[in-house]
MIDRENVEX-175468 format. One record per atom (N, C-alpha, C): residue number from 1; residue in three letters; chain; z, y, x. Coordinates in steps of 0.2 Angstrom, whole numbers, plus 2048, in hexadecimal, padded with zeros to 3 digits. Example, Ala and Ser with C-alpha at 12.3 -4.5 7.8 and 13.67 -1.06 7.14 Angstrom:
# MIDRENVEX-175468
<k: 1; r: ALA; c: A; c3: 827; c2: 7E4; c1: 842>
<k: 1; r: ALA; c: A; c3: 827; c2: 7EA; c1: 83E>
<k: 1; r: ALA; c: A; c3: 827; c2: 7F0; c1: 842>
<k: 2; r: SER; c: A; c3: 823; c2: 7F5; c1: 840>
<k: 2; r: SER; c: A; c3: 824; c2: 7FB; c1: 844>
<k: 2; r: SER; c: A; c3: 827; c2: 800; c1: 840>
This chain:
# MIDRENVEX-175468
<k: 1; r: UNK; c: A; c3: 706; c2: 44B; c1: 1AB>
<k: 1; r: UNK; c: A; c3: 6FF; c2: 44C; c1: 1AB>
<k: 1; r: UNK; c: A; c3: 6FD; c2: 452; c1: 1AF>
<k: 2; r: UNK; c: A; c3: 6F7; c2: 453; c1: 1B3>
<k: 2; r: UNK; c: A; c3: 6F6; c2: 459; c1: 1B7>
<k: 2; r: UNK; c: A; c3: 6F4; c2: 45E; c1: 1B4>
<k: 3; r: UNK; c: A; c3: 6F4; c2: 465; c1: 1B4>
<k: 3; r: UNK; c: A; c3: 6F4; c2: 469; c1: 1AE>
<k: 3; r: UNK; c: A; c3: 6F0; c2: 46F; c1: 1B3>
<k: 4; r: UNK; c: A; c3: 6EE; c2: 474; c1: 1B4>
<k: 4; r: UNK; c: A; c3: 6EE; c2: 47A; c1: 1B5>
<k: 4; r: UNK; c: A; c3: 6F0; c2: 47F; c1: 1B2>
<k: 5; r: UNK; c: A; c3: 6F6; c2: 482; c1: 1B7>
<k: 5; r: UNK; c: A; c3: 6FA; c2: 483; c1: 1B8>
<k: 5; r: UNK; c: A; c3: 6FB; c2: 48C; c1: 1BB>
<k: 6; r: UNK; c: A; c3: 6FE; c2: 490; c1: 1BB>
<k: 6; r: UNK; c: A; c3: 6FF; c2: 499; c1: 1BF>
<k: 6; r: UNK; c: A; c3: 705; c2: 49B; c1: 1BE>
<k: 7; r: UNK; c: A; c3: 707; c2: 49B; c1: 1C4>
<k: 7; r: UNK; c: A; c3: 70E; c2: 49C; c1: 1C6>
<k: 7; r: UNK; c: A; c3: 70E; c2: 4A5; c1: 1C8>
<k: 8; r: UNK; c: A; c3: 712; c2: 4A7; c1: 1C4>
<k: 8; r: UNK; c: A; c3: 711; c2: 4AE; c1: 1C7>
<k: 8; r: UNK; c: A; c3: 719; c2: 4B2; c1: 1CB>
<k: 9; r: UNK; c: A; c3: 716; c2: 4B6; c1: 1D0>
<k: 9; r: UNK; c: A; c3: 719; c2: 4B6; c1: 1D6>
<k: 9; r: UNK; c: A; c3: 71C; c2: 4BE; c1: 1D5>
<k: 10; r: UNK; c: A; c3: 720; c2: 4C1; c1: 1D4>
<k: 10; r: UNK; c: A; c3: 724; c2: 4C9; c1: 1D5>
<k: 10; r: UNK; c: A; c3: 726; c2: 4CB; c1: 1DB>
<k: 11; r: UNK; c: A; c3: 720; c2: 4CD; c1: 1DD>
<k: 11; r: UNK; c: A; c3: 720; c2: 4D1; c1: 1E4>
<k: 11; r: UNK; c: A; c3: 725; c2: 4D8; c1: 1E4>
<k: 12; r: UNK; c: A; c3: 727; c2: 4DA; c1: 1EA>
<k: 12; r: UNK; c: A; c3: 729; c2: 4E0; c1: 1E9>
<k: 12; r: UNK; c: A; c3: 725; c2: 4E7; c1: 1E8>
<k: 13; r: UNK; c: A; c3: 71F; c2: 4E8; c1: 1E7>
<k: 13; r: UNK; c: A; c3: 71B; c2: 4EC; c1: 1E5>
<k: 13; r: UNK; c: A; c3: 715; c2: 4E9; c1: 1DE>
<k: 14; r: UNK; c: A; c3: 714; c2: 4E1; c1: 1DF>
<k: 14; r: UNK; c: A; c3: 70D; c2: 4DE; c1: 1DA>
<k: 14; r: UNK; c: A; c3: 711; c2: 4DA; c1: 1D9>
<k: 15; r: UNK; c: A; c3: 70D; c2: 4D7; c1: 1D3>
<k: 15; r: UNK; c: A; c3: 70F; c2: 4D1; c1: 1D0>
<k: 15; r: UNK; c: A; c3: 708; c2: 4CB; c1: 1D1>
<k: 16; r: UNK; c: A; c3: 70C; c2: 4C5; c1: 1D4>
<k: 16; r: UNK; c: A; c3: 702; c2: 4C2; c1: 1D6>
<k: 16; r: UNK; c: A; c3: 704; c2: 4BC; c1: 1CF>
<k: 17; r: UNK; c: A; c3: 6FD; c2: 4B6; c1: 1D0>
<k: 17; r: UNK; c: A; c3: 6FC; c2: 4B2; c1: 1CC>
<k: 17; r: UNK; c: A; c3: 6F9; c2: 4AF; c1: 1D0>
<k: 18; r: UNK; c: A; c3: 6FC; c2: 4A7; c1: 1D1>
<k: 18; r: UNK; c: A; c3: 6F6; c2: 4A2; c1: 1D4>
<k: 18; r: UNK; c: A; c3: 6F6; c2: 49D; c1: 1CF>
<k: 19; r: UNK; c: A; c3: 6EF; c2: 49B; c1: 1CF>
<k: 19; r: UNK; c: A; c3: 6EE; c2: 495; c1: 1CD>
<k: 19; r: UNK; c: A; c3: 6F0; c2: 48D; c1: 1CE>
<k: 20; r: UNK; c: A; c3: 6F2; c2: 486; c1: 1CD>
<k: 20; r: UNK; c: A; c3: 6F3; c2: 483; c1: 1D1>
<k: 20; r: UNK; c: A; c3: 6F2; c2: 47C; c1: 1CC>
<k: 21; r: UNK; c: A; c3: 6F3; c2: 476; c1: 1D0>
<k: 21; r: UNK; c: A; c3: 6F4; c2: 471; c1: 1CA>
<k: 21; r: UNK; c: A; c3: 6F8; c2: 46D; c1: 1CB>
<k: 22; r: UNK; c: A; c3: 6FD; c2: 46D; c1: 1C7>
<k: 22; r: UNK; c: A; c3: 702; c2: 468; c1: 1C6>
<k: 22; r: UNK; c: A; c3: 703; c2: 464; c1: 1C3>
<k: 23; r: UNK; c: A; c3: 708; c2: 460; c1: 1C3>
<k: 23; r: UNK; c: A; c3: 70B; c2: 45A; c1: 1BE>
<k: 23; r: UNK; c: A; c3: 70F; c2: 45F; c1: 1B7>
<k: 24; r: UNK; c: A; c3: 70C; c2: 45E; c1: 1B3>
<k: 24; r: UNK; c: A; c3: 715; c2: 461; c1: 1AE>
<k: 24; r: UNK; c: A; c3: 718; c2: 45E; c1: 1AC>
<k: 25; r: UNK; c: A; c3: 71A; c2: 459; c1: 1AE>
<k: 25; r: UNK; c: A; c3: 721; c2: 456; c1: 1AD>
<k: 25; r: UNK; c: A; c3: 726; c2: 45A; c1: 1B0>
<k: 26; r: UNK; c: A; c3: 724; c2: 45D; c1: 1B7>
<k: 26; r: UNK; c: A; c3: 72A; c2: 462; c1: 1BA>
<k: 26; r: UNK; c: A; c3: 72A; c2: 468; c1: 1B7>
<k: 27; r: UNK; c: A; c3: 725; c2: 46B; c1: 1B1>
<k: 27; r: UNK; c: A; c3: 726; c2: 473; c1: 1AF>
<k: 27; r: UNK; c: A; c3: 72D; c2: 474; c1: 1AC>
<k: 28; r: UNK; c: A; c3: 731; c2: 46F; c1: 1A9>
<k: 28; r: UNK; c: A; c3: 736; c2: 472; c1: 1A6>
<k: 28; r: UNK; c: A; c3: 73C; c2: 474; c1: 1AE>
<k: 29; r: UNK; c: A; c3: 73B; c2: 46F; c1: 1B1>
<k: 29; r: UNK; c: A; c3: 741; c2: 471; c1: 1B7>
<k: 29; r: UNK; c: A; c3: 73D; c2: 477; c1: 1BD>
<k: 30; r: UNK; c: A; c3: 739; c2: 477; c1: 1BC>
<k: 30; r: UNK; c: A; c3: 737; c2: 47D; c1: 1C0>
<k: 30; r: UNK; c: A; c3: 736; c2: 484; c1: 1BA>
<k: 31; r: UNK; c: A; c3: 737; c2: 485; c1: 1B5>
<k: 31; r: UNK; c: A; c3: 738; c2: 489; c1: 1B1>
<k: 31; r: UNK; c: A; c3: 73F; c2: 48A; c1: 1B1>
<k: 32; r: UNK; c: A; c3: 746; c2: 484; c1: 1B1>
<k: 32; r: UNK; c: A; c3: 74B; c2: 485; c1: 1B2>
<k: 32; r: UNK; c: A; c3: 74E; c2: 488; c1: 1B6>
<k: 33; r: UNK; c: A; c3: 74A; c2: 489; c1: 1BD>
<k: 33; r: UNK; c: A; c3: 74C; c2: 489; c1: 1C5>
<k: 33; r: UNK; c: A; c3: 74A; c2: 493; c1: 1C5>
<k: 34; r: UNK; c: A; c3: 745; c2: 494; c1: 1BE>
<k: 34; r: UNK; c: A; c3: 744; c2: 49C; c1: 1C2>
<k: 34; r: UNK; c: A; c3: 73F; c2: 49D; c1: 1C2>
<k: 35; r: UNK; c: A; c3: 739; c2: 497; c1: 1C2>
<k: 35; r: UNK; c: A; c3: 732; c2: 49A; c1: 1C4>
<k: 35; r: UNK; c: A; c3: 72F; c2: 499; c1: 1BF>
<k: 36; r: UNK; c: A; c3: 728; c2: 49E; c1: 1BD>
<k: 36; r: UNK; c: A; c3: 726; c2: 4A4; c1: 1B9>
<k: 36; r: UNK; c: A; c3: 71F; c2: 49E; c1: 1B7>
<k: 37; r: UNK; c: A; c3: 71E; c2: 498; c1: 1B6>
<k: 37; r: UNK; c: A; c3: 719; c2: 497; c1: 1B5>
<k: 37; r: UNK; c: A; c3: 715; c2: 492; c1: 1AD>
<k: 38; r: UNK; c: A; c3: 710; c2: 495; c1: 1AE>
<k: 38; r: UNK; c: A; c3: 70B; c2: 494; c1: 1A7>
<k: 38; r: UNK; c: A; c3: 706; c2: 490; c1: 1A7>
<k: 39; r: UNK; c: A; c3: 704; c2: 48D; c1: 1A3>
<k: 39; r: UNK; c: A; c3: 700; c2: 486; c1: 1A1>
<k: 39; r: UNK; c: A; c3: 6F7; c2: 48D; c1: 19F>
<k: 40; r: UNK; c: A; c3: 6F4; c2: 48B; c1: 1A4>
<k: 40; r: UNK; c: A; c3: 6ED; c2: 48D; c1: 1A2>
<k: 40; r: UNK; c: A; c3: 6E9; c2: 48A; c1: 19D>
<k: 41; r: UNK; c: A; c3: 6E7; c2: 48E; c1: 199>
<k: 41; r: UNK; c: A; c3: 6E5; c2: 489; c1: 191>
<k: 41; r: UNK; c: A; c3: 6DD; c2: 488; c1: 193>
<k: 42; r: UNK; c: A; c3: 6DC; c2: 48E; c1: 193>
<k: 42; r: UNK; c: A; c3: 6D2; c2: 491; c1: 195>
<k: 42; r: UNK; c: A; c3: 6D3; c2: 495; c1: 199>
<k: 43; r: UNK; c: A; c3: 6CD; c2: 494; c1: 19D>
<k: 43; r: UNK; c: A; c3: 6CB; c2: 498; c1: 1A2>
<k: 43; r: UNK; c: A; c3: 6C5; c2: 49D; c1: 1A0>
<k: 44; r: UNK; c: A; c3: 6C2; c2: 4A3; c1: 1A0>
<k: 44; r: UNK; c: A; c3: 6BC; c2: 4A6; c1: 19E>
<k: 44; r: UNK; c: A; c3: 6BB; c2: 4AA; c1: 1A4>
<k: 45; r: UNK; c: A; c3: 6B3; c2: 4A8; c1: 1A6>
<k: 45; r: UNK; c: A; c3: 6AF; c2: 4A9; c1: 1AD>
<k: 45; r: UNK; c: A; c3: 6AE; c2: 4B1; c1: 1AB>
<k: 46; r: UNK; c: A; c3: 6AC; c2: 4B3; c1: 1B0>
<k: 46; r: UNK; c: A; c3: 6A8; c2: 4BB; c1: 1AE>
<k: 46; r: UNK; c: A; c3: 6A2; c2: 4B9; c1: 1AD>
<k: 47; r: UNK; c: A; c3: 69F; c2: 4C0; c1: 1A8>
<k: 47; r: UNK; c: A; c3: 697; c2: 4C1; c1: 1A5>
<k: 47; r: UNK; c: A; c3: 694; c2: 4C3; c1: 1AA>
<k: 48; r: UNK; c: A; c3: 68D; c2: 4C2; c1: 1AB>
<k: 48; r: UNK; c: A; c3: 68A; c2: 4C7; c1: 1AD>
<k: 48; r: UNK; c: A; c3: 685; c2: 4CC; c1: 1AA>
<k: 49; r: UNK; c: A; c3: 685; c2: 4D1; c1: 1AB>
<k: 49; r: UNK; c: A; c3: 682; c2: 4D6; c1: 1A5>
<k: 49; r: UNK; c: A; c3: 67C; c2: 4D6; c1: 1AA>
């Protein structure tokens, strides 16, 4: 099933986050492989005051 998805990146000064959408039938092997990614549950927009 397609999930959304943030893969996070260890730069040598920053650390980033992109958003993306995948399948997750591949999360356990790309979790095995190294890479740093998380299942977005909610997103919460900004208020405007």
């Amino acid at each position: 099933m397609k999930k959304l998805l943030n893969i996070t990146v260890n730069g040598n000064t920053k650390t980033w986050g992109f958003q993306f959408v995948g399948d997750d039938e591949y999360l356990d092997e790309w979790r095995d492989d190294g890479l740093e990614i998380d299942e977005i549950i909610a997103e919460i927009g900004e208020s405007e005051d």
